[in-house]
The first five atom37 places (N, CA, C, CB, O) and aatype in JSON, in Angstrom:
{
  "aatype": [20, 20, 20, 20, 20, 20, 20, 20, 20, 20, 20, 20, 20, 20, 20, 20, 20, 20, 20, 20, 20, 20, 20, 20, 20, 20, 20, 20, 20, 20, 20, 20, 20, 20, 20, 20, 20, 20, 20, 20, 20, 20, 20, 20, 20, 20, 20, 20, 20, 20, 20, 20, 20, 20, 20, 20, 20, 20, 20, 20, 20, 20, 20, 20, 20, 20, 20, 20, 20, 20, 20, 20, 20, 20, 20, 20, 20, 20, 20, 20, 20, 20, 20, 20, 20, 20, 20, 20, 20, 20, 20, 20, 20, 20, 20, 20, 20, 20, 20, 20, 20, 20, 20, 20, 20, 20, 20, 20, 20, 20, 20, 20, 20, 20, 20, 20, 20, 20, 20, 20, 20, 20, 20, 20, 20, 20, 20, 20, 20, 20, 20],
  "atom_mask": [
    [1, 1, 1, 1, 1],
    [1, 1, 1, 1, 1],
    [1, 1, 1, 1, 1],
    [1, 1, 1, 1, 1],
    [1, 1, 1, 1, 1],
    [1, 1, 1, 1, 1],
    [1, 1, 1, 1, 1],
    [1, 1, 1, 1, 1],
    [1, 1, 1, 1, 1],
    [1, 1, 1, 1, 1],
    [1, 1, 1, 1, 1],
    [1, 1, 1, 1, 1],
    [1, 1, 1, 1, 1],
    [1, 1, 1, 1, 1],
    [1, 1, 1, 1, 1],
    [1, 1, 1, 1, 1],
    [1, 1, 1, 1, 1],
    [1, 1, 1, 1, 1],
    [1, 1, 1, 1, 1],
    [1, 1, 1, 1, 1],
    [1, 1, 1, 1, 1],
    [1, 1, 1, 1, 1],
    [1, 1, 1, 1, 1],
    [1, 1, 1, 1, 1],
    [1, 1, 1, 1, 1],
    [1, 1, 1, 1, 1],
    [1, 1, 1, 1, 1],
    [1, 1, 1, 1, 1],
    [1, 1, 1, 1, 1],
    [1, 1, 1, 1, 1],
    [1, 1, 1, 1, 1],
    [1, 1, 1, 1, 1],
    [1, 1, 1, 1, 1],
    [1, 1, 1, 1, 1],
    [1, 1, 1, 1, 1],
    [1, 1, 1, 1, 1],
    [1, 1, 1, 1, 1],
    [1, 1, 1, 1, 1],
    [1, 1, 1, 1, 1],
    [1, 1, 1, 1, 1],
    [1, 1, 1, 1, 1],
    [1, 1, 1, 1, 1],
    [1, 1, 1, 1, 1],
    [1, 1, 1, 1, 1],
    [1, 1, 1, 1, 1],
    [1, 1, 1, 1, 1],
    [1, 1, 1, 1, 1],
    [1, 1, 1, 1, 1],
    [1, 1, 1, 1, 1],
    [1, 1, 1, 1, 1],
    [1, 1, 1, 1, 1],
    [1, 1, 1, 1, 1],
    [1, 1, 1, 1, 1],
    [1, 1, 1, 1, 1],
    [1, 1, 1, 1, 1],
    [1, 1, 1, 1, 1],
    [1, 1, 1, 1, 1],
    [1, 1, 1, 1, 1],
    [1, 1, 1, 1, 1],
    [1, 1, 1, 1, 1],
    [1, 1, 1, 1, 1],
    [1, 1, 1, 1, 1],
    [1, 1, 1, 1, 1],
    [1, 1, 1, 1, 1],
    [1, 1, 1, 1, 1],
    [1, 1, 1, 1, 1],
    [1, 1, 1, 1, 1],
    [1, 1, 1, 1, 1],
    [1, 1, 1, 1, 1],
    [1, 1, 1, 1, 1],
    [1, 1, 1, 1, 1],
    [1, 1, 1, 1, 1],
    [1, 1, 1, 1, 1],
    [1, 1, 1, 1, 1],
    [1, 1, 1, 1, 1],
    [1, 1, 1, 1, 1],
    [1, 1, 1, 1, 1],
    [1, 1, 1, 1, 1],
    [1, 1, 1, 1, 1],
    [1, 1, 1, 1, 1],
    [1, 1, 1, 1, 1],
    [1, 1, 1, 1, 1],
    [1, 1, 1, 1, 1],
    [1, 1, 1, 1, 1],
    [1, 1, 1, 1, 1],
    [1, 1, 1, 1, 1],
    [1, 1, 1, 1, 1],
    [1, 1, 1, 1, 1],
    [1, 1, 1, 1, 1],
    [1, 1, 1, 1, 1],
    [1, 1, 1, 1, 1],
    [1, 1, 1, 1, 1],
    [1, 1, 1, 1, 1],
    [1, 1, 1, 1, 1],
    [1, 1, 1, 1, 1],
    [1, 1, 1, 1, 1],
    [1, 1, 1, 1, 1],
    [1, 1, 1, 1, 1],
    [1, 1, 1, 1, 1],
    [1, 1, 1, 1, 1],
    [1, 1, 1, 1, 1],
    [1, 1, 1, 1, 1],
    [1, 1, 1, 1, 1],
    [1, 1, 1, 1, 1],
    [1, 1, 1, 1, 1],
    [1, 1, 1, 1, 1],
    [1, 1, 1, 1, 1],
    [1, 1, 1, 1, 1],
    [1, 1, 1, 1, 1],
    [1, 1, 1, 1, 1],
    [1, 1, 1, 1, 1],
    [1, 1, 1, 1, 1],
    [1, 1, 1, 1, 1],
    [1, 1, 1, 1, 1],
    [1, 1, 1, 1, 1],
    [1, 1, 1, 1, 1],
    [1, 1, 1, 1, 1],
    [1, 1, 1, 1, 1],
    [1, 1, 1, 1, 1],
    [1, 1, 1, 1, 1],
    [1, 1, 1, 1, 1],
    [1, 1, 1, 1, 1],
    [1, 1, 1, 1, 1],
    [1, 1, 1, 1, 1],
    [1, 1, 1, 1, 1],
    [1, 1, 1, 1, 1],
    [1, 1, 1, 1, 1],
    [1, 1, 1, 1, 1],
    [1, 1, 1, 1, 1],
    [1, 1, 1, 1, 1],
    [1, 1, 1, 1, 1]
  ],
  "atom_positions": [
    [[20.45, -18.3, 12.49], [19.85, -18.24, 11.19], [20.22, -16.9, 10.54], [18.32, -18.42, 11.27], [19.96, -15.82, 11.08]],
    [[20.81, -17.01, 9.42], [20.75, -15.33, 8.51], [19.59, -15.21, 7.58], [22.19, -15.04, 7.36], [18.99, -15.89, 6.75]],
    [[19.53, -13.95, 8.14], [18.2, -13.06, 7.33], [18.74, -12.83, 5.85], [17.81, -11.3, 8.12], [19.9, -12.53, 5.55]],
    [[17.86, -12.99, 5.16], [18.09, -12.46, 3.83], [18.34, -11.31, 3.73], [17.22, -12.61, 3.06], [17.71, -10.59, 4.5]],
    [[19.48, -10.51, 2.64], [19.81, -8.96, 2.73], [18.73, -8.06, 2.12], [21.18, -8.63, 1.95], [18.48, -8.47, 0.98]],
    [[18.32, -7.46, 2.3], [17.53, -6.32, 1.67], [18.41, -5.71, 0.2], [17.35, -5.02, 2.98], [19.47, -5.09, 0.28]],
    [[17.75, -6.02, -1.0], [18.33, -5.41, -2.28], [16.94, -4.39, -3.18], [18.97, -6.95, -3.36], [15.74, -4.13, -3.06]],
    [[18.11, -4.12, -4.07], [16.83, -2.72, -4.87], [16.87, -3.87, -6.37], [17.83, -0.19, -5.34], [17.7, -4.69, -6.75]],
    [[15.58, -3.45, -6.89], [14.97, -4.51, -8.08], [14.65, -2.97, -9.26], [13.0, -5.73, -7.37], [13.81, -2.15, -8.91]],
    [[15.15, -2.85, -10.13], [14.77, -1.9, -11.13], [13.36, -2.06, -11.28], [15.49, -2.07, -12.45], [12.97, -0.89, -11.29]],
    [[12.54, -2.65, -11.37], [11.25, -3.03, -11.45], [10.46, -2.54, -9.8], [11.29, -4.8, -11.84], [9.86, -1.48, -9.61]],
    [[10.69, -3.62, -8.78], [9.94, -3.8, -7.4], [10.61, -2.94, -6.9], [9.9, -5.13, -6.57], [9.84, -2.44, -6.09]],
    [[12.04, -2.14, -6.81], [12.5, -1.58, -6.09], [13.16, -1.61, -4.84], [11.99, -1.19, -6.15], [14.09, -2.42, -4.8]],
    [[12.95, -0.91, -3.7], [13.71, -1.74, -2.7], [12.94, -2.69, -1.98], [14.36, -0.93, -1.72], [11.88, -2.38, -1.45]],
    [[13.47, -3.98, -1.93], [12.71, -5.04, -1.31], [13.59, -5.52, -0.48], [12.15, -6.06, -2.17], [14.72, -5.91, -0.79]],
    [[12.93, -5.51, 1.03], [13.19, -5.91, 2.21], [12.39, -7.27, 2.86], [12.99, -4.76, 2.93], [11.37, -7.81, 2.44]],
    [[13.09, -7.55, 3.81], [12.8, -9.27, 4.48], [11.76, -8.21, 5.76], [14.88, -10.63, 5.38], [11.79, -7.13, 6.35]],
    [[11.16, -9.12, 5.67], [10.5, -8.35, 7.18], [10.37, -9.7, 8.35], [8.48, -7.53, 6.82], [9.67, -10.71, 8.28]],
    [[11.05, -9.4, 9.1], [11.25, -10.83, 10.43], [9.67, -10.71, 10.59], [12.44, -10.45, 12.4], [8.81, -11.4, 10.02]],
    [[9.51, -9.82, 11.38], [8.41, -10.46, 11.94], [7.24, -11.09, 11.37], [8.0, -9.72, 12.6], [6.45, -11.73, 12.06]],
    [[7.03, -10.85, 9.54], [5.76, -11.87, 9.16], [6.61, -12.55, 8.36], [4.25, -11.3, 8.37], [6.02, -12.93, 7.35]],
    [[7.6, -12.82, 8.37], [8.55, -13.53, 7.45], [7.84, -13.97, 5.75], [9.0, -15.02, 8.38], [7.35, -14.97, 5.24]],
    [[8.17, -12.44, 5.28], [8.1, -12.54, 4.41], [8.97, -10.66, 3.73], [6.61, -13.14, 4.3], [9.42, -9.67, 4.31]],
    [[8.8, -11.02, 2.4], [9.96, -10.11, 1.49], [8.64, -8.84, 1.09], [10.87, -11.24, -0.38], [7.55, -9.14, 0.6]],
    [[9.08, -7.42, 1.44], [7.84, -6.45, 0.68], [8.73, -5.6, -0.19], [6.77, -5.34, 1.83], [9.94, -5.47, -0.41]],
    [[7.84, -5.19, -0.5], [8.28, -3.73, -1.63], [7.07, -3.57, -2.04], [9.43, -3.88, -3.13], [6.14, -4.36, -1.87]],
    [[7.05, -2.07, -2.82], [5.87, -1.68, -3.73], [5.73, -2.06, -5.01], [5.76, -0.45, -3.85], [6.61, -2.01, -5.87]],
    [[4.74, -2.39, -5.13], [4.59, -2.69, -6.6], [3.92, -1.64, -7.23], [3.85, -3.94, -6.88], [3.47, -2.17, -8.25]],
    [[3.53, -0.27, -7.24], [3.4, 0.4, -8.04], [4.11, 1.14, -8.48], [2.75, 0.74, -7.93], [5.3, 1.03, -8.19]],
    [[3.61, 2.33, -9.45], [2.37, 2.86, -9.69], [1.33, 1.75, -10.03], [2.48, 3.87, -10.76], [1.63, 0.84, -10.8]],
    [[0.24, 1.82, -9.51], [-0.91, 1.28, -9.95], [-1.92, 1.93, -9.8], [-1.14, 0.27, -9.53], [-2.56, 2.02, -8.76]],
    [[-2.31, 2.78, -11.52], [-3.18, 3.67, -11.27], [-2.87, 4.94, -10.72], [-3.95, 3.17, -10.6], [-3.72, 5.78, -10.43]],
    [[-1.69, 5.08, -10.59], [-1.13, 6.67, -10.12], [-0.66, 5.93, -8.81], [-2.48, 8.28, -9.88], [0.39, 6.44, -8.41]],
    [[-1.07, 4.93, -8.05], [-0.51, 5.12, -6.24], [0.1, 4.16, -6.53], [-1.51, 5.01, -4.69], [0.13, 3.4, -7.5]],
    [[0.89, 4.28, -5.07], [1.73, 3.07, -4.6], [1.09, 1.89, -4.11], [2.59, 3.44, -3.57], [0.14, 2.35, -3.48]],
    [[1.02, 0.32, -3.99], [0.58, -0.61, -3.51], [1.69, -1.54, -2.69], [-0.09, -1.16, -4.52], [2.68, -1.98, -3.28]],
    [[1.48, -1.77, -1.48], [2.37, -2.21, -0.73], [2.26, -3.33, -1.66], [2.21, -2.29, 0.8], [1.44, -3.28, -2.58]],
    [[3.25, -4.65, -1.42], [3.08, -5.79, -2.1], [3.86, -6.88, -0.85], [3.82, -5.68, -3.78], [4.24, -6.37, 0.2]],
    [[3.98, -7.85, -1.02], [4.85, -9.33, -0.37], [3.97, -10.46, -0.98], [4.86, -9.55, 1.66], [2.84, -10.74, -1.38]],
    [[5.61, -11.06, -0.72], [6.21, -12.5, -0.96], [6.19, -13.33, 0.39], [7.82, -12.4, -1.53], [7.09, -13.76, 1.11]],
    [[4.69, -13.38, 0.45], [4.73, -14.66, 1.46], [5.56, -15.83, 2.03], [4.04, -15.23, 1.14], [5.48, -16.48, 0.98]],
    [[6.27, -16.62, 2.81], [7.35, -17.29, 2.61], [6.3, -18.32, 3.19], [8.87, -16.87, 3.23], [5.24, -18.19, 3.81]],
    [[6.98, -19.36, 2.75], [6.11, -21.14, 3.28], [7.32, -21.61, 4.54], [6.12, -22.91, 1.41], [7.97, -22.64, 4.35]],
    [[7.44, -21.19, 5.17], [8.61, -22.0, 6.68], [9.32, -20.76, 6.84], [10.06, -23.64, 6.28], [8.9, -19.71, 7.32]],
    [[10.93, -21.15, 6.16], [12.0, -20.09, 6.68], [11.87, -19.15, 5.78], [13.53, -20.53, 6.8], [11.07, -19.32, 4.85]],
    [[12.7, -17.88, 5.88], [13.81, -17.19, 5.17], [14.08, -17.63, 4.13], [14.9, -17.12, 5.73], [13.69, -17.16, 3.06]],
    [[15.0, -18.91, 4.31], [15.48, -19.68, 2.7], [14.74, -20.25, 2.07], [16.4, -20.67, 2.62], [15.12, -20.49, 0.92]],
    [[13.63, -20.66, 2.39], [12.64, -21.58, 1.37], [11.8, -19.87, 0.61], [11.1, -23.08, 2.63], [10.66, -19.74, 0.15]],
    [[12.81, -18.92, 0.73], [11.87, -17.66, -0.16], [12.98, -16.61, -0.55], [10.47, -16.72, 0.95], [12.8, -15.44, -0.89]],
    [[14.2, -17.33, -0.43], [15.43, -16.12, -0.42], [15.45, -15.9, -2.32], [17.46, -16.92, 0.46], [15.97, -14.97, -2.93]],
    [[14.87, -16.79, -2.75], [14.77, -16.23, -4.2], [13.05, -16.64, -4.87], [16.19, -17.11, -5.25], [12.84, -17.51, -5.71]],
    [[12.41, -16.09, -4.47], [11.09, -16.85, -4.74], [10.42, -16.59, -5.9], [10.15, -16.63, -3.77], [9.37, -15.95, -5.94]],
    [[11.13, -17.19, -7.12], [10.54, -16.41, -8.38], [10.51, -15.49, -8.41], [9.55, -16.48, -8.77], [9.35, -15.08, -8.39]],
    [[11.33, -14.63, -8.47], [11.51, -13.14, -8.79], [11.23, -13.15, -10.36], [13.12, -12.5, -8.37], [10.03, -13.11, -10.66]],
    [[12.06, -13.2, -11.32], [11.37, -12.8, -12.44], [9.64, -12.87, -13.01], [12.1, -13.45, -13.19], [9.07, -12.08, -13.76]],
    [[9.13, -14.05, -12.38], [7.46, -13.9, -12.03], [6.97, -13.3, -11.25], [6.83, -14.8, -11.72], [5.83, -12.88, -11.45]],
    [[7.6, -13.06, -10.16], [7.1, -11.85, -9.6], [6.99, -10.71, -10.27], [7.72, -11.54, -8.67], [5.88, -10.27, -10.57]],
    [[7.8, -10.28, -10.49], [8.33, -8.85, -11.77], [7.41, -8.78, -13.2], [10.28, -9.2, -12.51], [6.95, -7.77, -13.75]],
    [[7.32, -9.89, -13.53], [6.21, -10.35, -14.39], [4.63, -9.84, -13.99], [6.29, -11.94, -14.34], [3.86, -9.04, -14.52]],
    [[4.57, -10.37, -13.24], [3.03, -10.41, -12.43], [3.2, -8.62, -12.04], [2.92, -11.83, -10.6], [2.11, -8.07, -12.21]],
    [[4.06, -7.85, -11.66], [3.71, -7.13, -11.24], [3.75, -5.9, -12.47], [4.32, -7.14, -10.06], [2.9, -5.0, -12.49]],
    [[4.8, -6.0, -13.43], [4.15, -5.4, -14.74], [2.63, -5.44, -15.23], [4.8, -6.0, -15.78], [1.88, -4.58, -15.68]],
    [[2.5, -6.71, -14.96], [1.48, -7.52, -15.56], [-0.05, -6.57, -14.78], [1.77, -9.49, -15.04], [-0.88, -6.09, -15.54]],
    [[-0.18, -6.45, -13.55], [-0.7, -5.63, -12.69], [-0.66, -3.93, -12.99], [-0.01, -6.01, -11.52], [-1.41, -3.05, -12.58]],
    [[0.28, -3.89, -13.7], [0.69, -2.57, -13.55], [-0.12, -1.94, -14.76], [2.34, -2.38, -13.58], [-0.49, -0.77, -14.73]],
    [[-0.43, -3.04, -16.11], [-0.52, -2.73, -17.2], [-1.86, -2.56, -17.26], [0.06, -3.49, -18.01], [-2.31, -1.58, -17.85]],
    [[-2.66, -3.48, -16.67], [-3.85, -4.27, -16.1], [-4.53, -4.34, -15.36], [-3.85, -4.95, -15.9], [-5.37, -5.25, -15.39]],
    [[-4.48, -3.35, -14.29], [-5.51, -3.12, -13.2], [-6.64, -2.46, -13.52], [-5.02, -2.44, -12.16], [-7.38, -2.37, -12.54]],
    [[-7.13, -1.91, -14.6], [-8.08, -1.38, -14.66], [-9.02, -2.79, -15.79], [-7.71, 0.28, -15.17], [-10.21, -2.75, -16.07]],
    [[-8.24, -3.66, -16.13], [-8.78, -4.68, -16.7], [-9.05, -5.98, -15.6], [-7.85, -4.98, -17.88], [-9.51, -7.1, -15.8]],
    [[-8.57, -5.35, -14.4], [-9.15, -6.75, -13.4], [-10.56, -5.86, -12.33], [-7.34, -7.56, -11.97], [-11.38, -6.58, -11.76]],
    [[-10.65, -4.23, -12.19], [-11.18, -3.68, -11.59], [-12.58, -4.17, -12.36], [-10.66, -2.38, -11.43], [-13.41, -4.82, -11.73]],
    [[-12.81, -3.79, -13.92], [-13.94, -4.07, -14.7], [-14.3, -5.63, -14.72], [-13.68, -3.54, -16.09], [-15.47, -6.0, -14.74]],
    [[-13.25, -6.48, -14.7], [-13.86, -8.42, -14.31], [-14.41, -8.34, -13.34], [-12.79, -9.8, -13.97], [-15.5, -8.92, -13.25]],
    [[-13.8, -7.45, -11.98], [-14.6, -7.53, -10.83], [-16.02, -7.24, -10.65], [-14.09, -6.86, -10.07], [-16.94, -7.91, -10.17]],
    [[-15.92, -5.67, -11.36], [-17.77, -5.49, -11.52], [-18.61, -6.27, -12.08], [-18.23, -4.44, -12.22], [-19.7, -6.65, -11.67]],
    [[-17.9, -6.57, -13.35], [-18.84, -7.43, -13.91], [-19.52, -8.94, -13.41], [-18.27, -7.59, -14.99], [-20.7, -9.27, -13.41]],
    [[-18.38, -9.7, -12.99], [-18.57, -10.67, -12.31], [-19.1, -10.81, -10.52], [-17.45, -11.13, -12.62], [-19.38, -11.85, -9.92]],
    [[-19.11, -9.58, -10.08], [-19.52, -9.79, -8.88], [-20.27, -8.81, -8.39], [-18.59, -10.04, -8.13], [-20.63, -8.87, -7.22]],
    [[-20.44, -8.33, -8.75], [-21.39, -7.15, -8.51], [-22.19, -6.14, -9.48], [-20.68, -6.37, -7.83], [-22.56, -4.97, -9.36]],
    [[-22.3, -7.14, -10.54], [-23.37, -6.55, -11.88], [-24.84, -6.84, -11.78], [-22.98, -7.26, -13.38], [-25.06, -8.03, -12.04]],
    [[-25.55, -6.4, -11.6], [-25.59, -4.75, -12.33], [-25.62, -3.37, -10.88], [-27.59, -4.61, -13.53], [-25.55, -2.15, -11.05]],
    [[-25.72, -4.04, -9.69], [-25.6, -3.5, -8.31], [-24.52, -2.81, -8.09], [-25.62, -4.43, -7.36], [-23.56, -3.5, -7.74]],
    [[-24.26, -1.29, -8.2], [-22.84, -0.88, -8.16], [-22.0, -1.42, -6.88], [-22.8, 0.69, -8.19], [-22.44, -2.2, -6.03]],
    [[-20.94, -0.96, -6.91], [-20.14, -1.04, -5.8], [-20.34, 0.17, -4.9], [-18.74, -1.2, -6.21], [-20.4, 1.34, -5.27]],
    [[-20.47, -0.44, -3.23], [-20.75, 0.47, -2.2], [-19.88, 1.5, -1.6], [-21.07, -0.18, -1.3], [-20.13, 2.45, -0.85]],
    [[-18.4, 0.9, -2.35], [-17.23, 1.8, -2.13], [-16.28, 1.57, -3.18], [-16.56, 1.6, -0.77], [-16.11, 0.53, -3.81]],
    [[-15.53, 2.94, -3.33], [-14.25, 2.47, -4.52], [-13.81, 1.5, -4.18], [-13.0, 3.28, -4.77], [-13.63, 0.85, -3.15]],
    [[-13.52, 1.44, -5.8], [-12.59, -0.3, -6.06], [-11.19, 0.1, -6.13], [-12.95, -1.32, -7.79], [-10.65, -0.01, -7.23]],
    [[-10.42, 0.59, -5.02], [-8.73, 0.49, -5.17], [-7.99, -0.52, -4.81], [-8.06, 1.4, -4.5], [-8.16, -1.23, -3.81]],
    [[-7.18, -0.6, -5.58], [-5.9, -1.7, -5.09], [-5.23, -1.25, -4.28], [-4.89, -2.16, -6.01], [-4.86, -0.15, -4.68]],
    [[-4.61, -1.59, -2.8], [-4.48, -1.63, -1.19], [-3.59, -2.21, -1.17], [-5.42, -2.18, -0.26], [-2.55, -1.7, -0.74]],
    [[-3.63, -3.63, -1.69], [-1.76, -4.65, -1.78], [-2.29, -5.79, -2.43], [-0.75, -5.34, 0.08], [-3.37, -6.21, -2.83]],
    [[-1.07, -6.14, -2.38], [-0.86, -7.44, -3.16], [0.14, -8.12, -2.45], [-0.44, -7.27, -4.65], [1.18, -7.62, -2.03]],
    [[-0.35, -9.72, -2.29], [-0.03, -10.79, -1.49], [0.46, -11.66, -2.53], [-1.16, -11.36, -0.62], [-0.45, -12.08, -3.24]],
    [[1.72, -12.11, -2.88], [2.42, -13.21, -3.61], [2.46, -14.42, -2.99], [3.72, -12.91, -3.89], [2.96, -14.24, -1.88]],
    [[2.14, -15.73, -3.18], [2.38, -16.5, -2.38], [2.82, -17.76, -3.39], [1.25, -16.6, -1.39], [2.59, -17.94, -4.58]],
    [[3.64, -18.63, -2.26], [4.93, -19.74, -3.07], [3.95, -20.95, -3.67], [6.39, -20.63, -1.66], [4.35, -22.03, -4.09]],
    [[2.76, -20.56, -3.62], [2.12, -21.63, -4.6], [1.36, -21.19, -5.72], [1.22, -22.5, -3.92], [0.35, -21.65, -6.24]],
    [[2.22, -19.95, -6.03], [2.2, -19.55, -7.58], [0.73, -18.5, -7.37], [1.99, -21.22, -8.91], [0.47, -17.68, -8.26]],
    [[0.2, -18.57, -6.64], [-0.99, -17.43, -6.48], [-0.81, -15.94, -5.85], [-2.04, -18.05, -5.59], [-0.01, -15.67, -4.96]],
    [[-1.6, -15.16, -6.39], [-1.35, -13.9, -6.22], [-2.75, -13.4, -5.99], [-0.57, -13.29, -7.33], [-3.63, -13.45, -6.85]],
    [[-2.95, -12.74, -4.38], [-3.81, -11.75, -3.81], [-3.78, -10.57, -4.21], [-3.7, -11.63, -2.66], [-2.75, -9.9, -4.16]],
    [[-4.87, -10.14, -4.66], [-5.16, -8.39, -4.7], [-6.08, -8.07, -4.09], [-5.45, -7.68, -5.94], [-7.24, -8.36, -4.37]],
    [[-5.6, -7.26, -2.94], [-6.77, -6.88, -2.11], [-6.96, -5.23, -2.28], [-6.49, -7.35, -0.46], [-6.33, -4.17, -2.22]],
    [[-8.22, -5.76, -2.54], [-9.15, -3.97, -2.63], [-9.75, -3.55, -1.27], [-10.78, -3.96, -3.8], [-10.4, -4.27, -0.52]],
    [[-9.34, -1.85, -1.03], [-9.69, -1.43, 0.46], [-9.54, -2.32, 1.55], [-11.01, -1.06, 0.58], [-8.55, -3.04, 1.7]],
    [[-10.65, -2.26, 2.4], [-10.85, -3.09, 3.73], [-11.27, -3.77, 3.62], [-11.32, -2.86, 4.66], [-10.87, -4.61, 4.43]],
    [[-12.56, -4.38, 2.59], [-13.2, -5.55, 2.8], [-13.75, -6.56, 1.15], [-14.51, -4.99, 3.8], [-14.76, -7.13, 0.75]],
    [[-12.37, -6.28, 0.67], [-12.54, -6.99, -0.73], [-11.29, -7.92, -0.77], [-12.58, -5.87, -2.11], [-10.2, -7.36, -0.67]],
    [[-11.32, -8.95, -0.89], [-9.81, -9.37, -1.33], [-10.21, -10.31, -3.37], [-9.0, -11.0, 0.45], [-11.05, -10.47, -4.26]],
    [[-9.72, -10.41, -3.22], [-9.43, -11.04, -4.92], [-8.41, -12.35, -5.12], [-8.59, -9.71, -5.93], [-7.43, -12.26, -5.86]],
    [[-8.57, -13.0, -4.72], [-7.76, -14.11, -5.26], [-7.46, -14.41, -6.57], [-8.22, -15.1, -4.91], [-8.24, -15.24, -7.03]],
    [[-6.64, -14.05, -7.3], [-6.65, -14.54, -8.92], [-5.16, -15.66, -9.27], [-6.5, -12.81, -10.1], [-4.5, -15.95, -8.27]],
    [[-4.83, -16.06, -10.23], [-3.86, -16.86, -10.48], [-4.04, -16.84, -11.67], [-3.76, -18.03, -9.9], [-4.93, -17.44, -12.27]],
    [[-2.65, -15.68, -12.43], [-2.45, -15.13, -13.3], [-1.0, -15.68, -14.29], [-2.53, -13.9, -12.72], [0.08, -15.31, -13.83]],
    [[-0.95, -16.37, -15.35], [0.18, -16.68, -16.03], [1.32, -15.8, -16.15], [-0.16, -16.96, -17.13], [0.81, -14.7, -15.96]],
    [[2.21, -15.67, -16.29], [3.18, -14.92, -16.57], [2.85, -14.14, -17.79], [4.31, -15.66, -16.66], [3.33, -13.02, -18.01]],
    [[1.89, -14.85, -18.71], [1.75, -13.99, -20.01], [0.81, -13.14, -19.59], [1.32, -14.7, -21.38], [0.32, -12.39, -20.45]],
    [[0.38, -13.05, -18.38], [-1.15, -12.65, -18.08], [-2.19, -13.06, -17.93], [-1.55, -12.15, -18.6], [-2.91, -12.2, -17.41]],
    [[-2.92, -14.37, -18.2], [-3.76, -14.69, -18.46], [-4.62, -15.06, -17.19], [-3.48, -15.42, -19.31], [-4.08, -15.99, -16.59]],
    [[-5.87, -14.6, -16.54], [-6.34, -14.66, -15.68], [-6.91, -16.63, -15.89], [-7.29, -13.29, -15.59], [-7.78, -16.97, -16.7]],
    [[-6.34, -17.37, -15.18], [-6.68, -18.97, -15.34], [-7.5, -19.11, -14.26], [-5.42, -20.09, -15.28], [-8.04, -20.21, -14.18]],
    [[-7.78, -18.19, -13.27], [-8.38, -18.71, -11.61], [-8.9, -17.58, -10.7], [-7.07, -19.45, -10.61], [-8.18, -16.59, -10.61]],
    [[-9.87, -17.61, -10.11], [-10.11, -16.03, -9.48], [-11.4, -16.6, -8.31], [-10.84, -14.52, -11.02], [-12.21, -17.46, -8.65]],
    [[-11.4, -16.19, -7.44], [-12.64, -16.12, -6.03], [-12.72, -14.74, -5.09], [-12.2, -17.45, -4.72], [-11.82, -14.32, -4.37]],
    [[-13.27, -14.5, -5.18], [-13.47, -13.2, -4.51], [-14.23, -12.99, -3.36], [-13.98, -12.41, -5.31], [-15.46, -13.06, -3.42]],
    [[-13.61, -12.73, -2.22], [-13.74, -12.85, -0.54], [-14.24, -11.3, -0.06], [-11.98, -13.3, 0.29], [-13.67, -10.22, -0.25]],
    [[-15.39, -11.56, 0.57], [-16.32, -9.79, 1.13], [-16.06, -10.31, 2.24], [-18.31, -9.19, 0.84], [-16.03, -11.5, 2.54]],
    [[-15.77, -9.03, 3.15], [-15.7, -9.4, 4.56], [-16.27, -8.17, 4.76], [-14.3, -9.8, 5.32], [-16.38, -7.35, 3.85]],
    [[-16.77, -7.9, 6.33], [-17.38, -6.67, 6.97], [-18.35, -6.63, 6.5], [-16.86, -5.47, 6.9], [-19.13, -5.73, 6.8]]
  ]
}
């Protein structure tokens, strides 16, 4: 089987295959001043992700980039209003996956499920506490 090559994205930057969770990372920031690890989940092989919507990816991750402080405030509001939050709300990574959904996970024990249009538009969201 050949591995997909590792290339640089003017946007994502250098994005590499990683064998062992078979899937594609790079950073997607700045977000908010830091870096956020990111991946492209793959569904089977290598090839069922050797091009996995990249320009929506790139999309989504502008889109993130422009916008994280407009998904940090949905979060309070919707899940933890009027009760502050017990720990900062940072973005940690982001999980792409081939059925068009996109994870943002905050710290250790927040994740965010949202499913975001290319124009942006938040259409879908559940939000998972663990610990």
């Amino acid at each position: 089987m050949r591995l997909p090559v590792p290339f640089y994205d003017v946007v994502l930057g250098h994005v590499r295959w990683n064998v062992q969770d078979n899937c594609w990372e790079f950073d997607a920031g700045p977000v908010s001043g830091r870096p956020v690890p990111a991946r492209c989940i793959a569904a089977g092989t290598p090839e069922s992700l050797a091009s996995p919507g990249w320009d929506e990816v790139r999309d989504c991750v502008r889109w993130i980039r422009d916008n994280e402080l407009m998904v940090r405030a949905f979060i309070r509001q919707k899940v933890h209003n009027p009760t502050p939050l017990p720990w900062e709300l940072w973005l940690t990574g982001i999980n792409f996956h081939t059925d068009q959904q996109v994870h943002l996970v905050y710290g250790t024990c927040l994740v965010v499920i949202v499913q975001i249009t290319a124009a942006g538009q938040i259409v879908g969201s559940k939000v998972l506490v663990s610990g």
